[in-house]
Backbone as a ProteinNet text record, in pm:
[ID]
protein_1_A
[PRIMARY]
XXXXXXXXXXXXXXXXXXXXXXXXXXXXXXXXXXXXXXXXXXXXXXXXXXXXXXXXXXXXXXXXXXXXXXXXXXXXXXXXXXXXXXXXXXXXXXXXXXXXXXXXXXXXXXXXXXXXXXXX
[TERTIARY]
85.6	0	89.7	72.8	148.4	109.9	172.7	230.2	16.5	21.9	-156.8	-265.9	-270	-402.2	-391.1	-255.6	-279.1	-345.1	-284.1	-288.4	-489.6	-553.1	-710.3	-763.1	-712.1	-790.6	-814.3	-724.8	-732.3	-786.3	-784.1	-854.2	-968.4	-1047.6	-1145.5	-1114.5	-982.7	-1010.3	-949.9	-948.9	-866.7	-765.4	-684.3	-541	-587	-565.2	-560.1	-434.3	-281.4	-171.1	-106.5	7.5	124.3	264.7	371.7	472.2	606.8	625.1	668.5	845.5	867.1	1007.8	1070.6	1035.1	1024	1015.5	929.1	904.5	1033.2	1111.2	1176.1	1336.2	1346	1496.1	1466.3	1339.5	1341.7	1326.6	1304.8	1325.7	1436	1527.7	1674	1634.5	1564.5	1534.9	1623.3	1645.7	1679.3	1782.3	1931	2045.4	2074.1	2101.6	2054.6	2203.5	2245.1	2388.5	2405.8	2289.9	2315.7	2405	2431.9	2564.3	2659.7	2713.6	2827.6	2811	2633.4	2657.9	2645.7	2623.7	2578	2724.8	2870.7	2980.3	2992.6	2953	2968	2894.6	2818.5	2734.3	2602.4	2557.4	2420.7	2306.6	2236.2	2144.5	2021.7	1985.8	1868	1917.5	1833.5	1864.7	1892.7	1993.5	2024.4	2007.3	1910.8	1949.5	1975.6	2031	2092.4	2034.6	1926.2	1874.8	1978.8	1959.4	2009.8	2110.9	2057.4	2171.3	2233.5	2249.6	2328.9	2446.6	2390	2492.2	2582.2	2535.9	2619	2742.7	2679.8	2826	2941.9	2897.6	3001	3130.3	3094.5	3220	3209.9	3351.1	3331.9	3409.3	3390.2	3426.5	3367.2	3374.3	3310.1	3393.1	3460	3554.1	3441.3	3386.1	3250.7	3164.1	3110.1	2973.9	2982.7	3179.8	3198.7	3161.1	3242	3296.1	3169.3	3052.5	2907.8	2846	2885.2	2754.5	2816.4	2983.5	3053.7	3037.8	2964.8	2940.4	2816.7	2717.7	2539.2	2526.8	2617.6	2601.4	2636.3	2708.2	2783.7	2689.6	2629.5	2535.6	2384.2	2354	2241.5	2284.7	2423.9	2443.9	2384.2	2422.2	2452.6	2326.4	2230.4	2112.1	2029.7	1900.9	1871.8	1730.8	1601.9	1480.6	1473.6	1388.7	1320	1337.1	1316.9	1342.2	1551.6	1612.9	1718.1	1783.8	1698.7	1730.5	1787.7	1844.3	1879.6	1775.6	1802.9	1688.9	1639.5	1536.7	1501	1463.7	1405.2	1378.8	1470.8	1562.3	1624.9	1806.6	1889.6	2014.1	2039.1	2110.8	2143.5	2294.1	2369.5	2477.8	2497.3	2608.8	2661.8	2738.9	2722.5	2819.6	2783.2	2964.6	2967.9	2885	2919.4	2830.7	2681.8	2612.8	2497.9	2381.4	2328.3	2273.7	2141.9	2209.2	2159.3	2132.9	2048.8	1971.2	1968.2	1957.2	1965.8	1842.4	1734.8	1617.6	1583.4	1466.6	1467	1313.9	1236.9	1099.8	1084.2	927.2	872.6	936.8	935.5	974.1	833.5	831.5	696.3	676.6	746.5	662.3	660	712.9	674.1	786.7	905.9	1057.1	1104.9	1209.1	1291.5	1366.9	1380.3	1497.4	1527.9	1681	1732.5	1741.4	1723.6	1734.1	1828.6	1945.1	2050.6	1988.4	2011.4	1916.9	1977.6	1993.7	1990.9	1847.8	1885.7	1774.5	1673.8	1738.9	1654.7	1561.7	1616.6	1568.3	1417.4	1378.8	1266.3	1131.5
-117.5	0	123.1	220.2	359.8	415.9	493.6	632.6	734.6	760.2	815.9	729.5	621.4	507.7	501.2	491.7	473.7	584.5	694.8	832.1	845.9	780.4	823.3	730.8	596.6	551.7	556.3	692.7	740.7	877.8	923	1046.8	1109.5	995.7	1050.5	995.5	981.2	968.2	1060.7	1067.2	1133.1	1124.8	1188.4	1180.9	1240.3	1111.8	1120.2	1149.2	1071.5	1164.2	1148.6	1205.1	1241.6	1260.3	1183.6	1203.1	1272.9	1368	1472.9	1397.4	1460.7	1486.9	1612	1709.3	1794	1778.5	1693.3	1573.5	1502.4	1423.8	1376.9	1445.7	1489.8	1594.5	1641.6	1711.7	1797.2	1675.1	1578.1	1448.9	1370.4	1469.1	1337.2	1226.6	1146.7	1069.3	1089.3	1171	1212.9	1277.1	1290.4	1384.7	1514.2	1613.5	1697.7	1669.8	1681.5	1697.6	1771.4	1811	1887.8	1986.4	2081	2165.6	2075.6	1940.4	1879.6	1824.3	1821.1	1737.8	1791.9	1946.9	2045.8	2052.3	2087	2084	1945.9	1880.8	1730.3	1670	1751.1	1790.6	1745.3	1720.8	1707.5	1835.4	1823.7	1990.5	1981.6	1897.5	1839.3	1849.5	1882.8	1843.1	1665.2	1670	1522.4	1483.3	1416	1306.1	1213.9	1169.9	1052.4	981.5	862.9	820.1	803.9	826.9	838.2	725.4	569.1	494.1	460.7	493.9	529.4	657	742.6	862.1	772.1	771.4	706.7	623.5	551.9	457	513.3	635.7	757.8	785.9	792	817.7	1011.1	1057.7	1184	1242.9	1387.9	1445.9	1421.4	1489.4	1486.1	1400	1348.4	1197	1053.3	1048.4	938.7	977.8	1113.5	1152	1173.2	1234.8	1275.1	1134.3	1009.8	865.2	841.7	830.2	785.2	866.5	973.2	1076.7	983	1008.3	941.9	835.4	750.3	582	643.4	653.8	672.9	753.1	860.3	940.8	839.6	797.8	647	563.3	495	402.4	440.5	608.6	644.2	710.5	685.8	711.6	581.2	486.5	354.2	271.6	346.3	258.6	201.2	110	35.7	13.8	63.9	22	-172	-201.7	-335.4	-454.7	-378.5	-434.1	-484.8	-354.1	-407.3	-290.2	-209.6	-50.8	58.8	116.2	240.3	360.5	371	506.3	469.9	490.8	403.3	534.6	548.4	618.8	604.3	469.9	379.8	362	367.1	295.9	268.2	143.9	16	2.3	1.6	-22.1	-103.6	-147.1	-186.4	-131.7	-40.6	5.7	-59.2	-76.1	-173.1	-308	-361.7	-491	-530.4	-354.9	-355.1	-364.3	-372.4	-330.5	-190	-86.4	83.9	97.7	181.2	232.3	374.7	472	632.7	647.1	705.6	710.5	855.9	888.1	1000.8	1016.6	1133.7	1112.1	1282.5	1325	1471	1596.6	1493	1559.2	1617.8	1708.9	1756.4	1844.7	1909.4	1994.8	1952.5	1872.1	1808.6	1803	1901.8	1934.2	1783.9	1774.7	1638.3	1667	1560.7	1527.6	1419.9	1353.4	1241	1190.7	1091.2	996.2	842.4	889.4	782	715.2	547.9	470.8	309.2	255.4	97.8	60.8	-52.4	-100.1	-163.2	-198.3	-263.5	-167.2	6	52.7	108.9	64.5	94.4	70.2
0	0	0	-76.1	-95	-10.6	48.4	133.3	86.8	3.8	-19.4	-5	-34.8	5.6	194.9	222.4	349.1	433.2	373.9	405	397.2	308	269.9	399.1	409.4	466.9	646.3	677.7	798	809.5	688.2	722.6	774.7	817.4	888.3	1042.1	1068.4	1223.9	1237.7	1391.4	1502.7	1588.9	1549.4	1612.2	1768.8	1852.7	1983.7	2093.7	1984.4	2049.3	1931.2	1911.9	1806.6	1873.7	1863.5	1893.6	1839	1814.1	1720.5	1751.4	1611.7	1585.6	1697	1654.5	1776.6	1957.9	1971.3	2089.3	2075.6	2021.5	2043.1	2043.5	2005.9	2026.1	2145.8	2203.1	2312.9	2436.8	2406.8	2511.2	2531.4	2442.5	2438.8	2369.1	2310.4	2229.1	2089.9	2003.4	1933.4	1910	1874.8	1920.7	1774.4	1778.9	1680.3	1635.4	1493.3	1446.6	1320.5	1306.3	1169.9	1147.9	1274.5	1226.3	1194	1249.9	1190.9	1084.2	1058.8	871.9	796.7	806.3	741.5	648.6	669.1	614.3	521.4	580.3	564.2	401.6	376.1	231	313.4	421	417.7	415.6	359.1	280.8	346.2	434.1	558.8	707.5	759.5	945.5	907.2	1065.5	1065.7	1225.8	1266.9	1427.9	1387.3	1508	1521.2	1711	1671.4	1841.5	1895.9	2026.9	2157.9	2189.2	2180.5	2182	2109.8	1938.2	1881	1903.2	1978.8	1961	2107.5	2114.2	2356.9	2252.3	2138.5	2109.5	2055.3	2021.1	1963.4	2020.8	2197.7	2259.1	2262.3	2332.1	2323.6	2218	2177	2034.8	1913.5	1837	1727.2	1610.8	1629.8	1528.3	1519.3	1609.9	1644.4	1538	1571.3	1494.2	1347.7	1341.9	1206.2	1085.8	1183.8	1115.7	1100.9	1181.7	1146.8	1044	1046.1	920.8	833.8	777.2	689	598.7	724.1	671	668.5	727.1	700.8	548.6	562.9	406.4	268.9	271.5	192.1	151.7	301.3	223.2	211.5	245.8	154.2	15.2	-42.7	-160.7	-268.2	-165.3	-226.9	-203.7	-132	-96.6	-260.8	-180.8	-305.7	-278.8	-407.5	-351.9	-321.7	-289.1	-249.5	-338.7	-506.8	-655.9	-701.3	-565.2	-623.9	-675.5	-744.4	-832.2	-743.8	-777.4	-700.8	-626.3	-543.9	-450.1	-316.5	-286.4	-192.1	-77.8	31.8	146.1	310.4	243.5	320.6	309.1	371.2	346.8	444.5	431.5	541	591.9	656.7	662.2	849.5	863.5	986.8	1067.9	1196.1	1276.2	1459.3	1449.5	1593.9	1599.8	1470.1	1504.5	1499	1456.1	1467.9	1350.9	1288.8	1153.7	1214.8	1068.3	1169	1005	986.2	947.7	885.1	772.6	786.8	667.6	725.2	697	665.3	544.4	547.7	510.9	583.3	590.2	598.6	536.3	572.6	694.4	818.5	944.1	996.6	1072.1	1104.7	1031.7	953.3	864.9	726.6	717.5	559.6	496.2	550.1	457.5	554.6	431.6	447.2	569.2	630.5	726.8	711.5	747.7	832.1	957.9	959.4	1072.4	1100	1174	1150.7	1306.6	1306.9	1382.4	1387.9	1497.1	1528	1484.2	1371.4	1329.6	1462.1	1529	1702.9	1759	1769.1	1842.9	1759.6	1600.8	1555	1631.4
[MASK]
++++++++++++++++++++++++++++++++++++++++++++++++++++++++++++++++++++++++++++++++++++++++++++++++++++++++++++++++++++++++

């Protein structure tokens, strides 16, 4: 089902709670890094969840090496078919399989989201 069928067949309810992007940065859930990916060529805000960033360590050599690899394999990501594109790129850090996702945000403009596939 596409991203608009799903979208129709809720439109007549009611959103009873919503957990914002916004909500989550301001909860620590979420760690903000876009000034460091901003140089980095990323042209979007970028988080990165919470127990992903803790594996970072201190300084910015952690966060730099992760945009690094997350930017990489959303160069290299691949739709479902196999083809190039996708909303998704996959890669492995620390053993883990993580994730760098990119969706509306709360206002509809793109953002990223670098992520342990576990903590979805």
């Amino acid at each position: 089902m596409d991203k608009n069928n799903s979208a129709q067949i809720f439109k007549d309810f009611e959103v009873i709670s919503a957990y914002t992007r916004a909500d989550a940065l301001a909860d620590g859930v979420l760690i903000e890094v876009s000034e460091i990916a901003r140089p980095m060529g990323f042209l979007v805000p970028v988080a990165i969840n919470e127990r992903l960033f803790h594996t970072l360590g201190d300084g910015l050599e952690g966060v730099e090496a992760l945009l690094h690899k997350a930017g990489t394999s959303w160069v290299d990501r691949k739709e479902d078919d196999g083809t190039p594109g996708g909303s998704y790129g996959f890669f492995d850090w620390n053993g883990e399989k993580t994730a760098i996702s990119v969706d509306g945000g709360d206002d509809g403009n793109g953002v990223f989201t670098i992520y342990f596939l576990s903590d979805r």
